[in-house]
N, C-alpha and C positions, 0 to 999 in steps of 0.2 A: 504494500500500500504506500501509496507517496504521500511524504508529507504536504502539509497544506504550505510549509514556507517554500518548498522545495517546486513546488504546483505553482506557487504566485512568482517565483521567479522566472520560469518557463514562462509562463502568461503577458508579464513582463517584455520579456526579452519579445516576446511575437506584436506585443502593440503599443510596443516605442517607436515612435517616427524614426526613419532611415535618415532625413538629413542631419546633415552637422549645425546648418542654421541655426544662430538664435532666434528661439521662438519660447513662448512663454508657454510654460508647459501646463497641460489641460490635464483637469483631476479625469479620473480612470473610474467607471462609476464597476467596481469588480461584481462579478454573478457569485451569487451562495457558492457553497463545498457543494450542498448536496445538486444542485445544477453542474458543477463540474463534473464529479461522481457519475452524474447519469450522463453525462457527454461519452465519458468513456466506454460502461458499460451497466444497464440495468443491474446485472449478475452481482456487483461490485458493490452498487446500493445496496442490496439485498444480505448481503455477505456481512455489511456494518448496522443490521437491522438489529435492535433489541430482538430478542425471544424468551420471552415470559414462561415458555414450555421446559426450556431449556433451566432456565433459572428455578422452576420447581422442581427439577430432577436432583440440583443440588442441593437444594432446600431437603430435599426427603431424604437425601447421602448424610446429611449433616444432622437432623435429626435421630435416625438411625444409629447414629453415632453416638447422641445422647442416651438413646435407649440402653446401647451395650457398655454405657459409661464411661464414653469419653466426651468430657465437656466441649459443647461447640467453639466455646471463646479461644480455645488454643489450636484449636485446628486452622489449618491457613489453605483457602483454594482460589485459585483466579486460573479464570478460564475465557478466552478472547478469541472473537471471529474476525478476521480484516485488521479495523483498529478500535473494535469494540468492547470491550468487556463486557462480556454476556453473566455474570456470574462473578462474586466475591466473596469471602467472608475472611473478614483478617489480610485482606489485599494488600496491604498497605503499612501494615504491622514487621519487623524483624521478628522472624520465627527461626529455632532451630530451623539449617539446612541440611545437616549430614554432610551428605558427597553431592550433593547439587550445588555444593561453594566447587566443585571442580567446573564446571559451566565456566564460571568467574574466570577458575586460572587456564581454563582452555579459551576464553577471549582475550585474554591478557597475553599468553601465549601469540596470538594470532597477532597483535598489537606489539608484538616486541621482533620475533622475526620471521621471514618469509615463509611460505609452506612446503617449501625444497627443502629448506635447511637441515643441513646435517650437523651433529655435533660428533668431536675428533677424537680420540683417543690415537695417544703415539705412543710408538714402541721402540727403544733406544737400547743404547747399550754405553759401560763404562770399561769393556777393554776392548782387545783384540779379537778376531773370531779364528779359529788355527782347526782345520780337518775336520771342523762342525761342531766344535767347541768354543763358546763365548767362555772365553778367561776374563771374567769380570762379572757386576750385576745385569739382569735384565731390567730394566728403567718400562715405568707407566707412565702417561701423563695423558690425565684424566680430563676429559674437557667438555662436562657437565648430561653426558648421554645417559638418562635415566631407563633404558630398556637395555642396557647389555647384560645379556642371559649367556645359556651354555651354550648357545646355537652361536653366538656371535663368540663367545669365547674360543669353541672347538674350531671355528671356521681361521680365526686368528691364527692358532696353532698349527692350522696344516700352513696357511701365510709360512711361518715362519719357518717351517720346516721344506718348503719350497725354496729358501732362501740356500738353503743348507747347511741349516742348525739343528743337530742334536740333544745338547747337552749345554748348561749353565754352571759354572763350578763356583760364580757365587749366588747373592738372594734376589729376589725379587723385590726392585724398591720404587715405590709407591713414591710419586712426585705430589703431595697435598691431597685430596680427597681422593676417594675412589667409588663405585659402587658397582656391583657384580649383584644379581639373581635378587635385586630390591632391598638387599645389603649392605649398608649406609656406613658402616666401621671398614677402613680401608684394610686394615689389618685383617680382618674376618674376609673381606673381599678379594683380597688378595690370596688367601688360600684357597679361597673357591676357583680364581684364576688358574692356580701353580695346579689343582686338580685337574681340569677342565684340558689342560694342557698336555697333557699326560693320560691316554686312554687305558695306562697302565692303575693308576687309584680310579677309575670310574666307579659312582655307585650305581646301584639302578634308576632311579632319578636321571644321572645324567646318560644313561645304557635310552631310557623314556624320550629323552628330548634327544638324543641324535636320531631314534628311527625317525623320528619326525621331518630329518631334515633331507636336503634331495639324496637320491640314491647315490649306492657309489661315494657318498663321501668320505675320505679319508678317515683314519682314526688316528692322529696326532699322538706323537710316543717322545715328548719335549722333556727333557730331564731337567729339574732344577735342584740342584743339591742344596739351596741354603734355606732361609725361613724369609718372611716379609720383615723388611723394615719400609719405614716411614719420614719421609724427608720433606722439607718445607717446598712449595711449589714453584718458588723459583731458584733449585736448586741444582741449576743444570751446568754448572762449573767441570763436573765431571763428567757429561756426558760426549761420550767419543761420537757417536755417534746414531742417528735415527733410522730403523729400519722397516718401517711401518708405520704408515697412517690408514688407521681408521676411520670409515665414517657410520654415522648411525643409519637406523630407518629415519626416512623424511618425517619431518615434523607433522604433516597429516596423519602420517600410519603410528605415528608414536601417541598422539593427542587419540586417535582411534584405539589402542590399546589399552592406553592410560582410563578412558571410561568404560568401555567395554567391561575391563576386570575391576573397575573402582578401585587405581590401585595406588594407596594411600602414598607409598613412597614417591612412585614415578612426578606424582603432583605436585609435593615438597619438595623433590627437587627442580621440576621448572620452576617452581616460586622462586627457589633460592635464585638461579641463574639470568632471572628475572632484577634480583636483586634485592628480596623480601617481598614478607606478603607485605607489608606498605606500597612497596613500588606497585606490585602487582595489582594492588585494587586499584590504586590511580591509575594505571592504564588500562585497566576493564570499565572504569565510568569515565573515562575520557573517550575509550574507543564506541560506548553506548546510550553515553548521556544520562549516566544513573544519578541518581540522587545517591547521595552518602549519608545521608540520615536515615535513609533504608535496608542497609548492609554495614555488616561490622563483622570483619573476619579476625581469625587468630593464625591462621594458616592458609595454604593452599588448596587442602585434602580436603576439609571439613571433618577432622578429628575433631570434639568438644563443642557443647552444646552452647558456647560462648561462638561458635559461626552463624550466624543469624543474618537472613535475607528475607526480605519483604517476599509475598508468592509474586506481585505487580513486577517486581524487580526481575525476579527468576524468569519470567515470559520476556522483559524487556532484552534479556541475555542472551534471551536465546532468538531471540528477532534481530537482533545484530551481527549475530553469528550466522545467521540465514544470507542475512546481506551482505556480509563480508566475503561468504564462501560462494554466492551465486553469481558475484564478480569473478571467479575463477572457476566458475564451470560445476561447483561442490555446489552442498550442502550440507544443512546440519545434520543429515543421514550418511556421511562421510567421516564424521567424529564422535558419534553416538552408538549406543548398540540400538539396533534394528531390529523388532519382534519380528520372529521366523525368520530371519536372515542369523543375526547373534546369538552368540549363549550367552555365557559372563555371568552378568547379573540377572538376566532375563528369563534365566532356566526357571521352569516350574511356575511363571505366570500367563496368565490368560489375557493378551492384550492385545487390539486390534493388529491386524497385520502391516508390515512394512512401518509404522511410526515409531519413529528416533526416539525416545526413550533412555532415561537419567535416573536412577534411584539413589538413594541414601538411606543410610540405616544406622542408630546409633541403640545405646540400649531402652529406650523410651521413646526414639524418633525414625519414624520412617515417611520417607517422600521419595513424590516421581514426580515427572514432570518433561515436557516437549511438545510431540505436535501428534498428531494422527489423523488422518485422511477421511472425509466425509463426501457424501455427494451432494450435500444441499448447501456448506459452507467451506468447500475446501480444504483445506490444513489447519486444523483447531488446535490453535494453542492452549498449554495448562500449565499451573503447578499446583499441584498437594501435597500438605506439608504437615503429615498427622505429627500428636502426641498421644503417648499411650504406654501400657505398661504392652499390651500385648500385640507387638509389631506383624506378628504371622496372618491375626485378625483383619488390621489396618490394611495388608493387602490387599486380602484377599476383597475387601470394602473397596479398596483402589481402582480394580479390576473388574467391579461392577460398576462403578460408574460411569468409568468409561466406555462398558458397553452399553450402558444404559442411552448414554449421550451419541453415542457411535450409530446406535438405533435409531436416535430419536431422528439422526440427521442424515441418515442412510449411511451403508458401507458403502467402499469406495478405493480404488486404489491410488497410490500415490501418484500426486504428476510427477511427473518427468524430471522436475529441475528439483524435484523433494527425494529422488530417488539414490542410490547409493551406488558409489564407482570407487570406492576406496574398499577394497576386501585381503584383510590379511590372511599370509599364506600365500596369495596372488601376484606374481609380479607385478612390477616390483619391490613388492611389499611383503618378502621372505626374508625371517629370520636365518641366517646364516649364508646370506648370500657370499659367495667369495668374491666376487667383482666390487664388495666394497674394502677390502684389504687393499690398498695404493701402497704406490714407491712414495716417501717423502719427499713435499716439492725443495 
């Protein structure tokens, strides 16, 4: 939907006199929204209609509620056709979010860098290398990629073992952070590494995530004889030299990962790289136009019931992310899990087909929230944002309202430009691909 300021400068710009002439410029007697609105298309009116039908569907979700004992005053739902708010309660309120403060750091994300980006991870060394023996440390340096798993690990290792490297006869040293398999202590991450490297310590776990990866892949037999140490980040005095640059998955497939599995660490770390969650919210309401009296985060993830988002706010986040991603050919079903396409968090709920979809869940708070596809209004935005002792209930309440609502306005599949082209596993969006192992530039 365009806005009305966005509308009046286009209008503008068609009935401004062409000369340069001074001429005394003549008031613009402008037509209503809703005469623009219907220039464009009936359908569009119609889209930004109140629906009174609609709005007692949630009236009777939210009583229900009360019946099973959860107070309406804490429950938060907004629910918007076009740019209408059809439905509110607590709209406007800071509610626990859960993992719906990921929304936030996945716009902020968006706001900070491009959807190509990869982030590096380099692989050095501090001696000689003599008949495939590094006489020295193997050197990390870490450069902020929150999904490096065993698949990119194992894949590193055959890298290096292409190189013509066996064996390390000193440690493994960790240039400032590190994070390996959502493993935030670099020292802990680093043995996950030096494992990973070596299909000689595999456990089954890692036996699990290689079948997964393409056939035929190598099984890396990297020897490190020493233990992890830990070095300050700009500590490359001794570094002889670099033999490996990695890059990550694109920032689409990573942001797609990242909600998909709600996965707390991945978020804290964009936040950090980001530059804090301070930084990160001022560019998720600079990149949306939110109000800041209606969100107050502690984090990225939405760990602790001190993340609090309006539900008004929660739809504003995700209608910004729709326009930011439709500019490049996405959508917010590009970065979201997708009912019947996803699992992740989606497993075991009943919820219309193909809509982008966001949960959170804390131990008294559970919310969802996105879009779902109708035939009378198009892509219906939501958030719900229960409290409760008993989150299993809350769902399953979740998942009837929006069939309730899915009903009222007919099924419907998604258009086209709502539909989803980002699918991990899928080129190029394979965990362990070797084509992202580079020579150092």
């Amino acid at each position: 939907m365009v806005s009305q300021a966005v509308l009046a400068i286009g209008l503008f710009s068609l009935l401004s006199p062409q000369s340069h002439a001074a001429a005394p410029l003549q008031p613009i007697q402008w037509p209503s929204m809703t005469e623009v609105i219907r220039w464009q298309s009936p359908w569009v009116l119609e889209m930004n209609a109140p629906d009174p039908q609609a709005a007692a569907i949630v009236a009777q979700y939210l009583n229900n509620l009360e019946t099973m004992g959860f107070p309406a005053e804490v429950q938060g739902v907004w629910v918007q056709t076009g740019s209408t708010a059809i439905a509110s309660n607590q709209g406007t309120m800071p509610l626990p979010a859960a993992s719906l403060t990921k929304l936030v750091t996945t716009l902020a994300a968006l706001e900070t860098w491009p959807l190509d980006h990869q982030f590096e991870t380099w692989v050095g060394r501090t001696g000689p290398i003599r008949d495939g023996v590094l006489q020295g440390d193997l050197v990390i340096r870490w450069e902020g990629d929150p999904y490096f798993v065993w698949e990119e690990a194992i894949a590193l290792g055959n890298a290096l073992q292409q190189l013509g490297l066996r064996q390390v006869t000193g440690d493994l040293m960790i240039l400032g952070d590190f994070s390996m398999n959502f493993e935030d202590d670099p020292y802990r991450a680093g043995e996950l590494l030096i494992q990973a490297l070596d299909s000689r310590r595999w456990s089954t776990e890692v036996w699990g995530q290689y079948d997964q990866m393409f056939p035929n892949t190598p099984q890396p037999t990297l020897q490190i004889d020493g233990a992890v140490t830990v070095r300050s980040a700009t500590a490359v005095s001794d570094i002889a030299g670099w033999l490996i640059r990695h890059e990550s998955l694109p920032l689409i497939a990573l942001l797609k990962a990242m909600n998909i599995y709600s996965n707390n660490v991945m978020s804290d770390l964009l936040a950090a790289g980001m530059g804090g969650t301070n930084t990160m919210l001022l560019k998720a309401a600079q990149g949306a136009d939110l109000s800041l009296r209606e969100i107050r985060l502690i984090n990225g993830s939405g760990l602790g019931m001190e993340n609090q988002i309006s539900p008004r706010t929660v739809v504003a986040v995700l209608i910004a992310l729709q326009a930011q991603l439709r500019a490049e050919n996405l959508s917010v079903s590009d970065i979201m899990p997708v009912a019947g396409e996803d699992v992740g968090t989606l497993v075991y709920r009943d919820l219309p087909a193909q809509s982008a979809l966001k949960t959170g869940t804390l131990a008294t708070v559970s919310s969802l929230a996105g879009f779902f596809p109708t035939r009378d209004r198009g892509p219906v935005w939501f958030a719900i944002q229960n409290q409760g002792s008993d989150v299993v209930l809350l769902r399953a309440q979740q998942d009837a309202l929006l069939a309730a609502l899915a009903d009222h306005w007919g099924v419907s599949s998604a258009p086209p430009h709502f539909q989803s082209r980002v699918r991990l596993g899928v080129a190029p969006y394979v965990l362990g691909d070797p084509t992202r192992n580079l020579a150092p530039n």
